[in-house]
C-alpha positions as CSV (number, residue, x, y, z in Angstrom):
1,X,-39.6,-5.1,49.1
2,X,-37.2,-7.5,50.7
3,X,-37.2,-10.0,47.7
4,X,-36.9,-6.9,45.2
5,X,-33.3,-5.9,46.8
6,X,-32.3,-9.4,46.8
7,X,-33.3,-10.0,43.1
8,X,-31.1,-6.2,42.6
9,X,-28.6,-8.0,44.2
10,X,-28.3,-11.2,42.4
11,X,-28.5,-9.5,39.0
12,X,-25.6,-6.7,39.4
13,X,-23.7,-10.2,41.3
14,X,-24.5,-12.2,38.6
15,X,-23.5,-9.2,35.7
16,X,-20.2,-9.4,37.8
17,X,-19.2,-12.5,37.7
18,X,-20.6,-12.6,33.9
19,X,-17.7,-9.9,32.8
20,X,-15.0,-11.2,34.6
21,X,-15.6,-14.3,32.8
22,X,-16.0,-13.2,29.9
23,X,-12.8,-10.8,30.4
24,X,-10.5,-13.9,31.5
25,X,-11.2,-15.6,28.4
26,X,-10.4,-12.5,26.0
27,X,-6.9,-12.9,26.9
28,X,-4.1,-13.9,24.7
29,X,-2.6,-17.0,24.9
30,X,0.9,-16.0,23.5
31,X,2.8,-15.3,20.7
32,X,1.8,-18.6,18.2
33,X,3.7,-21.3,17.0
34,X,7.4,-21.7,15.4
35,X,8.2,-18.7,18.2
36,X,10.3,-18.9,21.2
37,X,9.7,-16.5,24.0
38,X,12.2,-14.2,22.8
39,X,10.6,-14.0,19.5
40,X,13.5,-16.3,17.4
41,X,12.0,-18.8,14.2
42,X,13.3,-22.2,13.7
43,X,14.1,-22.3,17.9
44,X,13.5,-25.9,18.2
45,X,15.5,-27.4,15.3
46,X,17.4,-29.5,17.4
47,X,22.1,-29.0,17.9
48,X,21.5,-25.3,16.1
49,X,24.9,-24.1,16.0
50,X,25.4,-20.6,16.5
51,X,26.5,-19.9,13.0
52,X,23.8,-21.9,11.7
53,X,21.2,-19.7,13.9
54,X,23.0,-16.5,12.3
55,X,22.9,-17.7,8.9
56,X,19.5,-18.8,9.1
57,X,18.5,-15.0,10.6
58,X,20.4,-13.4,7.8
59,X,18.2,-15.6,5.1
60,X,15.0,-14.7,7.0
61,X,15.6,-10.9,6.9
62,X,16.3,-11.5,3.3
63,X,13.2,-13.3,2.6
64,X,11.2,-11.1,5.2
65,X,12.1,-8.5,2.7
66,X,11.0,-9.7,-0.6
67,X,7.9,-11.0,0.9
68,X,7.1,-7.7,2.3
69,X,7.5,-5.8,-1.1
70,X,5.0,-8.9,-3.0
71,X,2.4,-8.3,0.1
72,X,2.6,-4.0,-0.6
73,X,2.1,-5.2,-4.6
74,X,-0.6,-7.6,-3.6
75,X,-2.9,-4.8,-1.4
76,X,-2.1,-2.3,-4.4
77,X,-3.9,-4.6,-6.9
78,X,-6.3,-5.3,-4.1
79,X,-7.5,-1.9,-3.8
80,X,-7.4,-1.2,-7.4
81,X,-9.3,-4.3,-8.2
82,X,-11.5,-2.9,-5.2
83,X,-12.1,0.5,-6.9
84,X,-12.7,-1.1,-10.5
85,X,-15.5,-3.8,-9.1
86,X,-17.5,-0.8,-7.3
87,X,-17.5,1.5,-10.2
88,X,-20.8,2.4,-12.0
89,X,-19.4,0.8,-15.3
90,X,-16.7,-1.8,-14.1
91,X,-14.5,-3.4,-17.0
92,X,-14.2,-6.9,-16.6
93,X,-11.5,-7.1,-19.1
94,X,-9.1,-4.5,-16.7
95,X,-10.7,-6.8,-14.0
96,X,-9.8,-9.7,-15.3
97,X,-5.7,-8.4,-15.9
98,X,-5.8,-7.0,-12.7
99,X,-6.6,-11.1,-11.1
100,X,-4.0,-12.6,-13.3
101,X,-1.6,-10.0,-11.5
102,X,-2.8,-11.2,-8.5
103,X,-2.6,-14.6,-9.4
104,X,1.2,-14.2,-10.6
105,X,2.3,-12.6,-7.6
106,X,1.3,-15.4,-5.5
107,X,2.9,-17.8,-7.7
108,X,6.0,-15.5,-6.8
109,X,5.3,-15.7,-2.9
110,X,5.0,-19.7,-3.5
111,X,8.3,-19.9,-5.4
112,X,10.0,-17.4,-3.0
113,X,8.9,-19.7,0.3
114,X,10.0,-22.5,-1.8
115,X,13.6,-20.8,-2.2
116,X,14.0,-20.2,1.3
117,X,12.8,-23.7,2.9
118,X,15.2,-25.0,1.0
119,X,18.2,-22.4,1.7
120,X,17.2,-23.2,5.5
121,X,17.3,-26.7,4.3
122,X,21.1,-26.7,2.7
123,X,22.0,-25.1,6.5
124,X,21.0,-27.7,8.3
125,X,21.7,-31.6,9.2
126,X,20.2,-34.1,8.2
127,X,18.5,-35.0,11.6
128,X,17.6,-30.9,11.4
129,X,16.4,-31.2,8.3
130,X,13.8,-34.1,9.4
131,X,12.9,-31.8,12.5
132,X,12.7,-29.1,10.3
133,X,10.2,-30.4,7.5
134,X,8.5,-32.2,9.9
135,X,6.9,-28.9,12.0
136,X,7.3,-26.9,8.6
137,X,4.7,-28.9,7.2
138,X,2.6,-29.9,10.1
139,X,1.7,-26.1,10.3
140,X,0.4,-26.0,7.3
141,X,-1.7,-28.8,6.8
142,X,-2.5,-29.0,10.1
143,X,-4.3,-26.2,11.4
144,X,-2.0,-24.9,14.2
145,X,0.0,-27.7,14.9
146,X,-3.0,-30.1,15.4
147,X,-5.9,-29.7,17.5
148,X,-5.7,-30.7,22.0
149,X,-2.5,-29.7,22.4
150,X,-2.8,-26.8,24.6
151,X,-4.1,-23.4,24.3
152,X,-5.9,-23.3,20.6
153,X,-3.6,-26.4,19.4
154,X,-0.4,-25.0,19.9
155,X,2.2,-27.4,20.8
156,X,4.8,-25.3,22.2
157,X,8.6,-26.0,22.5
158,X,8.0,-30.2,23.5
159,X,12.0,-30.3,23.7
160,X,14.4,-28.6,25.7
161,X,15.6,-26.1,23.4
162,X,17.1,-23.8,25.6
163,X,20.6,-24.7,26.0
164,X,21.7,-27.5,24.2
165,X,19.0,-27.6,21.6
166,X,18.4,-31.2,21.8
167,X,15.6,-34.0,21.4
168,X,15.7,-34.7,24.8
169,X,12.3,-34.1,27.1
170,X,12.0,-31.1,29.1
């Protein structure tokens, strides 16, 4: 009777500690790379003027905007490529139009990144501009800024960014 409530015991303990665990390590570790805490892009291009910040802003609404209206064009042909590959008698010739659609519009999402890295780009210095490519491109060939670098890879701001947005070490 004794070692029954103490085996009660240790499993409702043990179930415990078990989702607290596992609830701790469900948590989010922030808001990703390339953002600063109050949610600004490009925050650790190093001696960002204040115009330069504002111009930059005004090209990423602009491009936030274009990209937006590809991505709604993208899920359209998504779903209708959906709807067309479950029918009872698909077409693979309307299949087929419908995926070089597809492929056309991300050849227009490429270009249109393309066109704003190198707006950013003009903006900048040309110590920026080596900053700049240099965590452009590590994000994207490396997944999330490289791996043992913190929470899932992420790097962080390494330079004191805050106030005078230079290379020097925190």
């Amino acid at each position: 009777m004794l070692k029954l409530e103490f085996m009660k015991r240790a499993i409702i303990g043990t179930l415990l500690l078990t989702t607290v665990a596992f609830g701790m390590m469900a948590q989010p570790y922030g808001k990703g790379p390339n953002v600063n805490p109050g949610g600004q892009p490009y925050y650790c291009i190093p001696n960002l003027t204040e115009q330069q910040s504002q111009q930059i802003e005004k090209l990423r609404v602009e491009h936030l905007k274009k990209m937006n209206t590809i991505r709604a064009e993208m899920e359209k042909l998504r779903a209708e490529k959906h709807a067309l590959m479950i029918a009872e008698k698909p077409d693979q010739k309307v299949i087929d139009a419908i995926i070089d659609k597809m492929a056309a519009q991300r050849a227009t999402m490429q270009k249109e990144q393309a066109r704003h890295h190198l707006a950013v780009r003009a903006l900048l210095t040309d110590e920026q501009n080596v900053y700049f490519d240099q965590k452009t491109f590590n994000k994207r060939t490396v997944k999330v800024w490289g791996k043992g670098c913190g929470p899932r890879g992420y790097w962080g701001c390494r330079y004191n960014c805050n106030d005078n947005r230079s290379l020097e070490k925190e």
